[in-house]
Structures are given as structure tokens and as C-alpha cells.
C-alpha positions as CSV (number, residue, x, y, z in Angstrom):
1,X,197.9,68.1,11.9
2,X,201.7,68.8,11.0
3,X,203.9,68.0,13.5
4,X,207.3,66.3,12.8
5,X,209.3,64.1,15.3
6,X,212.7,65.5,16.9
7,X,215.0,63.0,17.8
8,X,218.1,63.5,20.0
9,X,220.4,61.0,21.3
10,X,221.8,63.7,24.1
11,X,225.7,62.9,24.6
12,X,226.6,64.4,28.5
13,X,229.2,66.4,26.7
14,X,232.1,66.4,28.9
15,X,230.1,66.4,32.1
16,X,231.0,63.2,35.0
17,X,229.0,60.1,34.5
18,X,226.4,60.1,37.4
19,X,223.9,62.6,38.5
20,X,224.8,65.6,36.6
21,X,224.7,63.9,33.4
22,X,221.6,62.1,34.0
23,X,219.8,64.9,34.9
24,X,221.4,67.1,32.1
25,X,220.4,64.5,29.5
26,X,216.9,64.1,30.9
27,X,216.5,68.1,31.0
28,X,217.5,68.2,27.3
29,X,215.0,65.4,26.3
30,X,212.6,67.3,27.8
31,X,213.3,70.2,26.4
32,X,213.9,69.3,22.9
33,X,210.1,66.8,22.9
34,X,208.0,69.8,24.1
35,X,209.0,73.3,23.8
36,X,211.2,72.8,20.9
37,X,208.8,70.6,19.0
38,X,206.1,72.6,19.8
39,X,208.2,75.9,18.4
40,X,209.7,74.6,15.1
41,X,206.1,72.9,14.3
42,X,204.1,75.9,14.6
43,X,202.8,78.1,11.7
44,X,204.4,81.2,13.5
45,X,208.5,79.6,12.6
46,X,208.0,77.4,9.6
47,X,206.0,79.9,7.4
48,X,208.0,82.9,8.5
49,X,211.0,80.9,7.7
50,X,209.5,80.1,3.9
51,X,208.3,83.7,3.7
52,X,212.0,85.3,4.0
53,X,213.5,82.0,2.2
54,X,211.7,83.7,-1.1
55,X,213.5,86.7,-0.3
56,X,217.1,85.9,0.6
57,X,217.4,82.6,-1.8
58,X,219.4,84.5,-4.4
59,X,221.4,86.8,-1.9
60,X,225.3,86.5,-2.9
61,X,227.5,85.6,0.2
62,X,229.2,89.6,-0.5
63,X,225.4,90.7,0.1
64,X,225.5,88.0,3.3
65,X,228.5,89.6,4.9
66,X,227.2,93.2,4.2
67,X,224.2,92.5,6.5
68,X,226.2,90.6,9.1
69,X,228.9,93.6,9.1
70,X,225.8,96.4,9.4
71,X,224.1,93.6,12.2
72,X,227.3,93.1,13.9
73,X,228.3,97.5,14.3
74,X,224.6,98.0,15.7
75,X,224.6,95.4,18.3
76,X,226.3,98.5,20.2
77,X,225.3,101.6,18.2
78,X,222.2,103.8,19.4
79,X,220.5,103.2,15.8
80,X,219.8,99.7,14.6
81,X,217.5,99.7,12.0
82,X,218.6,96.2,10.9
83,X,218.3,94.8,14.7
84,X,215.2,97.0,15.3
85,X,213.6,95.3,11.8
86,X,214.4,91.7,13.1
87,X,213.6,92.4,16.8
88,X,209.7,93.8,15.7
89,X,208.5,91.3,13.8
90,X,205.8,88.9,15.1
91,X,207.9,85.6,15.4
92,X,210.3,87.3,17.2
93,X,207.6,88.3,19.4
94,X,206.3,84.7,19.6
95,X,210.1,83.8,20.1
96,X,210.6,86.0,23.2
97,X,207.1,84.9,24.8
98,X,207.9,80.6,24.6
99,X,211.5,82.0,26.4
100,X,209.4,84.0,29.1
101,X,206.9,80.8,29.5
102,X,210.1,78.3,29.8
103,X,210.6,79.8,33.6
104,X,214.3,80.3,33.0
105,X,215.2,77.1,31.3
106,X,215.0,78.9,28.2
107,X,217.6,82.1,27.7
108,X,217.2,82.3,23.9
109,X,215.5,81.2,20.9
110,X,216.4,82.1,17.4
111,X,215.5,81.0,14.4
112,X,217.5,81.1,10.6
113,X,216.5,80.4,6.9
114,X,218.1,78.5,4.0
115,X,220.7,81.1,4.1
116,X,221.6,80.8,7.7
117,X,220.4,84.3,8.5
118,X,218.2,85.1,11.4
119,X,214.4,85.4,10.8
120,X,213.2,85.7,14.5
121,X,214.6,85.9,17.6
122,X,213.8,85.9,21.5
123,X,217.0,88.1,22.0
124,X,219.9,89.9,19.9
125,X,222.4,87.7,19.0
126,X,226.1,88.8,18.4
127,X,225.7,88.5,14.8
128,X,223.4,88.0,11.5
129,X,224.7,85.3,9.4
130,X,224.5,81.7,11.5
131,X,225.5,79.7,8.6
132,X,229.1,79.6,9.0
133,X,228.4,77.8,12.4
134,X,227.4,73.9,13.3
135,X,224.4,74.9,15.1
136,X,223.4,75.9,11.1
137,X,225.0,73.2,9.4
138,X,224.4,70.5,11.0
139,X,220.4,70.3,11.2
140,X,220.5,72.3,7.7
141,X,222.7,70.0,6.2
142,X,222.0,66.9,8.1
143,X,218.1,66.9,9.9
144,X,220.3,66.2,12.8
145,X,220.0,67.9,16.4
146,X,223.6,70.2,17.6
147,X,224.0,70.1,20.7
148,X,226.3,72.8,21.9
149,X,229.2,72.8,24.7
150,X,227.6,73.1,28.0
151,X,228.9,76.7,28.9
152,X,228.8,79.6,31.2
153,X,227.0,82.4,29.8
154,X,228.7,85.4,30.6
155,X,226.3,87.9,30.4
156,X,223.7,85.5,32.2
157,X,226.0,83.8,34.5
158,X,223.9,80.9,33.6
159,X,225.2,77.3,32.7
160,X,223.5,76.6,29.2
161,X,223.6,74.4,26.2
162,X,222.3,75.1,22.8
163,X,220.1,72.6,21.1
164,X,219.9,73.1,17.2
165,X,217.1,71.4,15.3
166,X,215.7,71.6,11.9
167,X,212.8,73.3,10.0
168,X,210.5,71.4,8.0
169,X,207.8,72.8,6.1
170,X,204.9,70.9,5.1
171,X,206.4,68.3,3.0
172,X,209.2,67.6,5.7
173,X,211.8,69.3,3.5
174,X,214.4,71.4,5.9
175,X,213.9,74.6,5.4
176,X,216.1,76.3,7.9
177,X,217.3,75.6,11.7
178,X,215.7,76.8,15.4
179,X,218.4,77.1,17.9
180,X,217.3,77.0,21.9
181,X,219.6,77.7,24.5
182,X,218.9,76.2,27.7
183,X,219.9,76.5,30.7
184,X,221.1,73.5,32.5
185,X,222.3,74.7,35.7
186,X,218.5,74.7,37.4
């Protein structure tokens, strides 16, 4: 069986000592040992992941920005044959059905190849590329876990943090990065 261990040493990032930041580190160790885990060690992420890693390994970063640009000026156009592309395909399916199991703790899941652009998502994001970001970097470049400023999600009105891990494949080598937004406000 494949399954490789996610460690994170949650920091309360800003919050007051006490109950807040117990329960907020608590809610992220949760988070992060079972529905995160679970996601970036299924077949569904890590071989989708490798699949589209054969495809975009020799992409220049010109040919990078092109498909952010195009990803970026259809998040509001009526055609979106990039976002349409992403939004169809099965992991993003899988993606959008672990957010709809979470019961609200999870308000998006997407996950990003070698080049830091999305393979699958649970939701459209505000843009293609990821991996000019540290929620790319850091478990791409590192194996570490990113976790994100706890924030208020505007179009949610939900308090949330996102939790960045790694993605093996079957010899443990990163392949990519799974990023979970959660909602810590529950």
C-alpha cells in the first residue's frame, strides 16, 4: 500500500495563545492526517499529476505566462475553454467531491505539477501558474507543509487557512503540491 506520512508542526499564526489557537491547531492536524493524506496518496492526484508532468516538463516560462494570461481573462469571460478543460477532468471531479464530504471545513482543493500549474481543482482559482507562490515552493522545493495566513475569504465570508503539502509518487520523489483551504472559523 502507498501511503506517505504528512507531518506539520501547525504554528497559531498570529492568533492569541489559548483556546482559539488550540483549537485552530488541533483542526489543522486533523485536517492535514486524514483528508489531506488521504487526497495526495490516492491514485486519482499522484498519477494525474505524473500524467500532465510528461506534458508540461519542457514548457518555457513565456509558454507558462501565456496560459496564466488566457486562465486569468476567462475567470470572467462567457468562454473558457482553458477553465472549462481543467474544471472537466476527472480529478477535478474527485477534488470537488472530498470538498463536498469535508461538511464545510473544506472550501477548496487544488492541485499543481512540477511546473506549478494546476492539474485539478475543486473550484476556479484566480489564476493558472501557482509556482510563483509559497504554497508551491515551499512543499515543491522543500517536502515541507505552507501553512497560509489565517484569512477572511471574501467571497465565502469564511475564516480559512491554506495548508500546502507535497506529491510523491511511488518512489517518494515530489512530484508536485496539493493545496487545501480550510476553514477555521467552525
Amino acid at each position: 500500500m502507498r501511503v506517505f506520512a504528512l507531518a506539520v508542526g501547525v504554528m497559531t499564526l498570529g492568533l492569541t495563545h489559548g483556546a482559539m489557537a488550540s483549537d485552530y491547531e488541533n483542526l489543522l492536524n486533523e485536517v492535514v492526517a486524514g483528508p489531506v493524506a488521504q487526497v495526495v496518496n490516492s491514485e486519482a492526484v499522484w498519477s494525474s499529476v505524473a500524467q500532465q508532468n510528461t506534458q508540461t516538463a519542457d514548457y518555457t516560462q513565456d509558454q507558462i505566462d501565456q496560459l496564466d494570461a488566457q486562465w486569468r481573462a476567462e475567470v470572467d469571460a462567457a468562454e473558457k475553454p482553458l477553465i472549462d478543460e481543467v474544471m472537466a477532468r476527472p480529478l477535478s471531479n474527485y477534488l470537488k467531491s472530498v470538498q463536498d464530504e469535508s461538511n464545510g471545513v473544506i472550501t477548496e482543493i487544488f492541485v499543481v505539477d512540477a511546473m506549478g500549474l494546476n492539474v485539478g481543482q475543486s473550484a476556479v482559482t484566480s489564476d493558472y501558474w501557482q509556482g510563483d507562490e509559497a504554497k508551491w515552493q515551499v512543499p515543491y522545493n522543500t517536502g515541507g507543509v505552507e501553512l497560509g495566513e489565517v484569512e477572511l475569504d471574501d467571497s465565502t465570508g469564511a475564516v480559512q487557512s491554506q495548508v500546502s503539502v507535497p506529491v510523491r509518487d511511488d518512489e517518494g520523489a515530489i512530484i508536485g503540491t496539493a493545496t487545501f483551504a480550510v476553514r477555521v472559523d467552525q
